[in-house]
N, C-alpha and C positions, 0 to 999 in steps of 0.2 A: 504493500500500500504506500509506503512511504516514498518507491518507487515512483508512482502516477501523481503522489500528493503536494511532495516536498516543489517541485517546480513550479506548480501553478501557486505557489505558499508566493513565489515572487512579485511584486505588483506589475514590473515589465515582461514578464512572464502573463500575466492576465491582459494584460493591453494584446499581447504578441497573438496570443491564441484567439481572444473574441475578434480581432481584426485579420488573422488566420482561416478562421472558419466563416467569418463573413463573405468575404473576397473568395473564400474557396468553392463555397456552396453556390452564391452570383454566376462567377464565373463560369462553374460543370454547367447552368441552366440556360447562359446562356449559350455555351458549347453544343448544346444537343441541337440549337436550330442553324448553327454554324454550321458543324461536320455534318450535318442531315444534307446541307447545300453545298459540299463541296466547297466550302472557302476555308478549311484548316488553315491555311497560309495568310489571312487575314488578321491573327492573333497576332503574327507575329511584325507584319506590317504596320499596324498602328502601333506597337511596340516601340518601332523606330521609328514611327511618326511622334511618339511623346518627347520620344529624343529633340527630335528637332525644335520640337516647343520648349522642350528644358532648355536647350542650346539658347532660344532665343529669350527666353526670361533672362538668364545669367547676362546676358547680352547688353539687357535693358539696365539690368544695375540690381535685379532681384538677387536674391537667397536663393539655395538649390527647394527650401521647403517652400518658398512662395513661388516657385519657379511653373511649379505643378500649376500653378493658379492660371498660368500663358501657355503651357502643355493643351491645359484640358479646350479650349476653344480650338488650338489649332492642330487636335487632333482629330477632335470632331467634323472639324472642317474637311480634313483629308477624308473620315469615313466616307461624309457624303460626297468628296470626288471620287472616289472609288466608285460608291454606287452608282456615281452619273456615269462614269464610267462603262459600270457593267449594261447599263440601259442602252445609254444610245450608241457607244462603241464595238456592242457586241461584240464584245472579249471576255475569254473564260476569267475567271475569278483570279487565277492564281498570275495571269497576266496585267490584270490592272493593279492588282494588288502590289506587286513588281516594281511597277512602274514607280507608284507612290511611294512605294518601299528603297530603293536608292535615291528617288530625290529627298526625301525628308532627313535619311542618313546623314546624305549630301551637305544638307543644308543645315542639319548639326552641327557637323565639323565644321562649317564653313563659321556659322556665330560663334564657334569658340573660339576658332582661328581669330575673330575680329575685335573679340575684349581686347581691353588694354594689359599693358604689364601690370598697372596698377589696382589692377581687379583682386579680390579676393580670390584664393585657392579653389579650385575644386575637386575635390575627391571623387574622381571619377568612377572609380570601381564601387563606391556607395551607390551610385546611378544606374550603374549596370548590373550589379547584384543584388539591390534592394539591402535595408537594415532595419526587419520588421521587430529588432527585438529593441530599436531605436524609436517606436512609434509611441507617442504623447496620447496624455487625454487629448487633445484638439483634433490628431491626427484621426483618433479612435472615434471621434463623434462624427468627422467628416466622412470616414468610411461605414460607416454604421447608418449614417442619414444619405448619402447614397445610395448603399444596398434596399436601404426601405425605399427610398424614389422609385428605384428601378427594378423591383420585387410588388411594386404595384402597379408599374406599366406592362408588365409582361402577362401579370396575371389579368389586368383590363381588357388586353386583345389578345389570349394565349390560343383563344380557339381560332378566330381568325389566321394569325401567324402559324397554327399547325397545319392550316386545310390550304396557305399560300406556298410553305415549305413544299409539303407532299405533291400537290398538283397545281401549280399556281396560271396555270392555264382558266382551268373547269372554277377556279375561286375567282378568277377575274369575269367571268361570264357570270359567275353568282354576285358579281356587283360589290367583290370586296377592292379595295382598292390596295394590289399588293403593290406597286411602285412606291408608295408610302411607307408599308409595313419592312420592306426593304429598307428607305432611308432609316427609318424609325431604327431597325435592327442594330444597324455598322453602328451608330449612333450613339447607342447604349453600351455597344460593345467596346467604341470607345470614350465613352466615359468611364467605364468601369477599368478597364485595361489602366487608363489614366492613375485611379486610384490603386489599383493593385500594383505599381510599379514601386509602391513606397515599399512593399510587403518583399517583391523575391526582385524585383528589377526587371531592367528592361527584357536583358539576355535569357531571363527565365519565364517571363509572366504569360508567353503564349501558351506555354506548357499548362496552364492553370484552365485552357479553356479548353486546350484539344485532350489530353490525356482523359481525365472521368469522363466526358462527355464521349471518344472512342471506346474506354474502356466499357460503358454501361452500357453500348449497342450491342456487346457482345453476350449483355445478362439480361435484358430486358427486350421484352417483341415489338410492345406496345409505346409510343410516345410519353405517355404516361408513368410506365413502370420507368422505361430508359430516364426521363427527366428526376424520378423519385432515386433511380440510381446513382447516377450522374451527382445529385447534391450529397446524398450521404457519403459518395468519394469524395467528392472535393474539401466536407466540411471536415470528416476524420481524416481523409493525410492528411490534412493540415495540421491538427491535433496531436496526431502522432510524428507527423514529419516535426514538430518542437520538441514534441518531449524527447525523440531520439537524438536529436540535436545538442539538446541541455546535457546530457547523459554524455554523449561522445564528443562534447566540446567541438565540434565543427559548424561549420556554416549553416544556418537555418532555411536560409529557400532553397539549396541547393537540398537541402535533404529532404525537405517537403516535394519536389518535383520530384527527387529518386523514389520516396515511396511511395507517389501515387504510379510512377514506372514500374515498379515493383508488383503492385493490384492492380496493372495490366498484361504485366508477364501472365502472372498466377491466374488470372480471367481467360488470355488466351492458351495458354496449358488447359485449364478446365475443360475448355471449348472443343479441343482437338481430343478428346477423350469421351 
């Protein structure tokens, strides 16, 4: 007991994991309408679309935490050039994504290249591997009031977004308006991506949307059970990917990603058997 107990006895320990399992369980939920559509490559796009927004906050004379604040608009922005993208370009997913995906890199390095010498430091490898066991009350209520924003627009048009996912054809003849449900999507996705990048970082946080979310296709038939799947992986690695962390003193997103890879190994072993 003392095992399971003693960690979460820490109060940055308690921040680490409710802001863990928030962003983990979001994230699997929105994953299941992602990898359902064939843009797993998506996740990791806006990834480096926040870069570029982090890039241009420091730019402006921000903090790496206020930075997020210039991140999240001009990630969002990129989402729905993607989706304009995939409409009227008609290009597969993983090619618009691409696209937006080296210029926003791009355009990262290019604002840090532009600070001055007299700029504050910045620790880069905080940005690219997240420092969730760094995360504040402020940070924890912004994540927390996020996940509830966006845990109640999915749940507002879930049935819609299932029947545009599956056949988005025969839902547009039924008068739903998926061109919408699409922006609406990337959208969320990256806003949430935005906030999750405090938790594992850039290099890691697509992994937060494709893993439970592929992994729970392979346990679940129904949308339903797959989404019920999908969040109880994303909220338990999370969980366990800290406390095995705390225990073997190593890096925490990094081992929250390995062991939601891990309950994907062990899904697809089951599967083949």
């Amino acid at each position: 007991m003392n095992f399971l107990i003693e960690p979460f006895s820490q109060p940055f320990m308690q921040r680490a994991v409710f802001a863990g399992m928030a962003v983990g369980g979001l994230c699997a939920m929105l994953g299941v309408f992602v990898v359902q559509r064939g843009l797993s490559f998506i996740g990791d796009g806006l990834a480096h679309a926040a870069f570029g927004g982090i890039a241009l906050g420091l730019l402006l004379g921000a903090s790496v935490s206020h930075a997020t604040w210039i991140a999240l608009p001009f990630t969002v922005l990129v989402s729905l050039g993607i989706a304009f993208v995939l409409r009227r370009g008609r290009m597969r997913g993983d090619v618009a994504t691409g696209v937006f995906f080296a210029v926003s890199f791009a355009l990262g390095v290019l604002f840090l290249g532009l600070r001055p010498v007299t700029a504050q430091s910045v620790n880069v490898e905080t940005v690219l591997f997240g420092s969730i066991l760094a995360v504040s009350n402020t940070d924890l209520q912004i994540v927390l009031g996020v996940c509830v924003a966006v845990a109640i627009a999915l749940a507002l048009t879930w049935t819609r977004l299932a029947y545009a996912t599956f056949d988005p054809e025969l839902a547009r003849l039924s008068g739903i308006r998926v061109e919408a449900l699409d922006y609406m999507l990337l959208a969320l996705t990256a806003v949430v991506i935005v906030v999750a990048v405090k938790t594992v970082g850039i290099a890691l946080v697509s992994s937060f949307v494709v893993i439970p979310a592929a992994t729970a296709r392979m346990l679940g038939r129904s949308l339903h059970r797959v989404a019920l799947f999908a969040v109880a992986i994303g909220v338990g690695g999370a969980a366990l990917g800290l406390l095995l962390s705390y225990h073997l003193n190593v890096a925490s997103g990094a081992t929250i990603i390995l062991t939601l890879g891990a309950g994907f190994g062990l899904a697809l072993a089951l599967r083949k058997r």
